[in-house]
C-alpha positions in Angstrom: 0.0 0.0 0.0 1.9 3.1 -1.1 2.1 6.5 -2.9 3.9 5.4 -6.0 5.4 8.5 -8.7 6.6 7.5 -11.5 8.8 9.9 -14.3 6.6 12.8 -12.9 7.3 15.9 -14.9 5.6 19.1 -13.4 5.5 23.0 -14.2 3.7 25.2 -15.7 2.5 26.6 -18.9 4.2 23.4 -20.5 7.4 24.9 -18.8 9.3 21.6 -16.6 10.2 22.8 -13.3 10.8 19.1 -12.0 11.4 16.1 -14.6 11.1 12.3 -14.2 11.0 12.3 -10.8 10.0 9.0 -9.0 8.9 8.1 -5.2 7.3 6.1 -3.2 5.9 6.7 0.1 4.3 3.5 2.0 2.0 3.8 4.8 3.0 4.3 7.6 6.1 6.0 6.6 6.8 10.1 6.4 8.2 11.5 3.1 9.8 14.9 2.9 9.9 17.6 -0.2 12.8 19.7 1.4 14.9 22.4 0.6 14.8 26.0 0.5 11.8 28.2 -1.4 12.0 28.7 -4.4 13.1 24.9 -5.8 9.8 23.9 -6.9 8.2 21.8 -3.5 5.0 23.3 -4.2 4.9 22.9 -7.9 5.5 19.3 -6.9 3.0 18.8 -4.2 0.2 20.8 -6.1 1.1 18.6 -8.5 0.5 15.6 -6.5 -3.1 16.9 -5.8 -4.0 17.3 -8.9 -4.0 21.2 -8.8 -1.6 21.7 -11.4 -2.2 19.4 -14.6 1.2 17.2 -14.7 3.3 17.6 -18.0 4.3 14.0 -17.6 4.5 10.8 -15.2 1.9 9.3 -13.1 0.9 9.1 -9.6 -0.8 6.2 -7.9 -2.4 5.8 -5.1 -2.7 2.1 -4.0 -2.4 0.9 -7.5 -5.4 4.1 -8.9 -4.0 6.7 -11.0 -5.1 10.2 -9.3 -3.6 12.8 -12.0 -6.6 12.5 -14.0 -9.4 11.6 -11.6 -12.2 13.4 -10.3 -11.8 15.9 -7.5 -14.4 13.8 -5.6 -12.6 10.3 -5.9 -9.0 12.0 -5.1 -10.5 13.1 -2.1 -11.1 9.6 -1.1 -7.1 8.5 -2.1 -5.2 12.1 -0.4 -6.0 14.7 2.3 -4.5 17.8 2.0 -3.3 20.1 4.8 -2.8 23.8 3.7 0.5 26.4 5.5 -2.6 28.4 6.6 -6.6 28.6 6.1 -9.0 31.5 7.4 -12.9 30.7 6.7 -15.2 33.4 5.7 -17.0 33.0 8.6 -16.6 32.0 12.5 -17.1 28.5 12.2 -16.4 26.4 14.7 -13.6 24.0 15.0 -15.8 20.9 15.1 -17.3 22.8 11.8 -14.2 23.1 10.3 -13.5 19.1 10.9 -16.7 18.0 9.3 -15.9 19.4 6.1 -13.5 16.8 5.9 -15.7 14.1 7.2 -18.0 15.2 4.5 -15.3 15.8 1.3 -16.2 13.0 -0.7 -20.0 14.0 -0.6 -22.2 15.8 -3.4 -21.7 19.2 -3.4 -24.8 20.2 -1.9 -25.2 17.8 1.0 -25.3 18.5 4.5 -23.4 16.3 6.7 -25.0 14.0 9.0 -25.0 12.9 12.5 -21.8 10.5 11.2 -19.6 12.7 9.7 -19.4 14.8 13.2 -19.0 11.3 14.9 -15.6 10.9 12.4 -15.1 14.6 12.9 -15.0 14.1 16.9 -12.7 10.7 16.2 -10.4 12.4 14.7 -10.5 15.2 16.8 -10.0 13.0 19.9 -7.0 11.4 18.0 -5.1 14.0 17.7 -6.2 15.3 21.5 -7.8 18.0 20.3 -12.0 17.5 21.7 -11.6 20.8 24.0 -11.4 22.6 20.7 -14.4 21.6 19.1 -16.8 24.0 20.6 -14.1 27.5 19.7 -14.5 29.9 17.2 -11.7 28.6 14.5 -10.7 32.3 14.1 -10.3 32.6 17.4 -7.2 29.8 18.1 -3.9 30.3 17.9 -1.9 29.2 14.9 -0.9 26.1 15.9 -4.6 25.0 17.1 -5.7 26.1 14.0 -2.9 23.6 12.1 -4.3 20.8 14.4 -7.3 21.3 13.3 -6.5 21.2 9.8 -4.3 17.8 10.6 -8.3 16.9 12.3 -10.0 18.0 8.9 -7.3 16.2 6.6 -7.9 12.4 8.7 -11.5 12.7 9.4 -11.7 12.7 5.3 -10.9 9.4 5.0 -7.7 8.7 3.7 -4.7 7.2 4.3 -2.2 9.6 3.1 -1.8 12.8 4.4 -0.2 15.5 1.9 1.2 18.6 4.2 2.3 21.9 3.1 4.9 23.6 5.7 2.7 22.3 8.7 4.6 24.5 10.4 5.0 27.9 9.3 5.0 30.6 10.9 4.6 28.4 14.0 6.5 29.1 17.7 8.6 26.5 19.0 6.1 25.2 21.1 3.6 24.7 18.3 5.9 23.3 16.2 7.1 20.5 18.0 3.4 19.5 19.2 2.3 19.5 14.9 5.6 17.3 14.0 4.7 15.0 17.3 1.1 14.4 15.5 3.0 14.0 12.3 5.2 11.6 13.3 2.4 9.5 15.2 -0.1 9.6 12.5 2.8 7.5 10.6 3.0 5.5 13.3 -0.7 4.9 13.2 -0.8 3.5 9.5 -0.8 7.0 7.8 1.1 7.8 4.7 2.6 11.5 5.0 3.9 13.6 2.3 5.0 17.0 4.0 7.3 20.1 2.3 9.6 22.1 4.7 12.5 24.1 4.6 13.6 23.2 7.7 16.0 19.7 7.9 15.4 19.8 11.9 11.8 18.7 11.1 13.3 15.3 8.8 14.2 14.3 12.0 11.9 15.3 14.5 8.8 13.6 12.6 11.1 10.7 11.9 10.8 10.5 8.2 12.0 7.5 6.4 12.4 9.3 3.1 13.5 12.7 1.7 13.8 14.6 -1.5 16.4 17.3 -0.9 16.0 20.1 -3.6 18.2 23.0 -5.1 17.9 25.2 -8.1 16.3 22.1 -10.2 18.3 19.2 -9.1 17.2 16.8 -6.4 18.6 14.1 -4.3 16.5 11.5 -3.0 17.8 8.7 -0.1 17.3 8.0 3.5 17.5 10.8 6.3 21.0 9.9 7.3 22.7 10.1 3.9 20.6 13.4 3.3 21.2 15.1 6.4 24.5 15.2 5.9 26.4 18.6 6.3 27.9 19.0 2.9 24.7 17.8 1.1 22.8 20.8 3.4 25.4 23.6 2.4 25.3 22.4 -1.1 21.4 22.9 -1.1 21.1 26.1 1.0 24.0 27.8 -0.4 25.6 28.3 3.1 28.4 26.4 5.7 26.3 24.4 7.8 27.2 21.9 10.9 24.8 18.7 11.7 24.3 17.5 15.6 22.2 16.4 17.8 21.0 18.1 21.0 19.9 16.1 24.2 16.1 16.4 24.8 15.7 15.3 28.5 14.0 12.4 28.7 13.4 11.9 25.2 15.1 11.7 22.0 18.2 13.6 21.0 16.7 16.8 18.4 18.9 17.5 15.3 20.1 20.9 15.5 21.3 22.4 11.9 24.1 25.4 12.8 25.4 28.2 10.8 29.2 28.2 11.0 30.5 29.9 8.2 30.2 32.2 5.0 27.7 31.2 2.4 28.9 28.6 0.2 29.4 29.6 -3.4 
């Protein structure tokens, strides 16, 4: 069961940004687009979604092709979780949930007493019920990006496609969206997340990574990528690689300036 790219060319205007690239991301795993802006992430993941027409390549979604699928049925395949989302009105967060729990419905339809039973599931999952009854517009950034991590599972699928979860986050809020990251994975989800940041590879414990720069890409395992000369390579600067002690819990990479900007 797995995300599964193959030779996917994407851009815009018939203009390749990214060519033949190929991945595969199983459930229960976390795959990361990373690099700095600019590289073409987004062009990749919006891609993915099927909200930029790909120039070439497939993507498949437990053996179903989802470039050239309905919105409706694509809905039931990926969930998408957006950098940032303000509703036109005050709806509640328990609102905001149940428009993922009721996606893959007609356009018109109301949801039901069921999809708020998956909206409070998912909601309770991710240890987020005390929110349910607040004004969406009213929670902080990071509450509103759990909720949005709520809406995305209570839709249904399996894999989870995340755009910078964590933008514009504080520390705090950071580390609580990349804990539900990396547990989702450990619950069965498939998750394909963008960042800029090579901390959050590690701290969501993903097995994969695409590390981009200026059009080329690198794809490989976290320890191969994570390297220090691959890093200043892609973000143009001297970087140093360690690990911090956490406590109690797992050592956190730490990525360190430490010299002039690589040319």
């Amino acid at each position: 069961m797995s995300i599964r790219i193959s030779n996917l060319t994407c851009g815009y205007k018939g203009h390749a940004v990214i060519s033949g690239f190929d991945a595969v991301v199983e459930q229960g795993s976390v795959f990361c687009l990373l690099g700095p802006n600019g590289v073409g992430k987004t062009t990749l993941f919006r891609t993915m979604l099927g909200l930029l027409p790909a120039i070439g390549g497939s993507v498949e979604v437990d053996g179903e092709e989802t470039l050239h699928c309905s919105d409706k049925h694509r809905a039931k395949l990926l969930s998408y979780v957006p950098q940032a989302h303000t509703p036109p009105f005050a709806f509640t967060a328990a609102d905001v949930v149940v428009m993922g729990a009721s996606a893959v419905g007609g356009m018109f339809g109301r949801p039901g007493v069921s999809n708020y039973d998956v909206a409070q599931r998912a909601m309770d999952e991710l240890g987020i019920l005390d929110l349910a009854p607040r004004a969406y517009t009213e929670l902080s950034g990071g509450q509103r990006q759990m909720v949005l991590i709520a809406r995305a599972v209570a839709q249904g699928s399996r894999y989870l496609m995340m755009d910078e979860p964590c933008a514009s986050l504080d520390l705090g809020n950071e580390a609580r969206v990349l804990e539900a990251v990396k547990n989702l994975a450990r619950k069965g989800f498939g998750v394909v997340m963008t960042t800029h940041s090579p901390a959050h590879v590690a701290q969501c414990e993903a097995r994969g990574v695409l590390l981009m720069r200026d059009g080329s890409r690198v794809t490989g395992g976290v320890e191969e990528l994570l390297d220090p000369q691959a890093l200043s390579r892609a973000y143009g600067v001297d970087v140093a690689v360690g690990k911090a002690a956490c406590g109690q819990g797992p050592d956190v990479l730490q990525t360190t300036l430490c010299g002039p900007v690589v040319r």
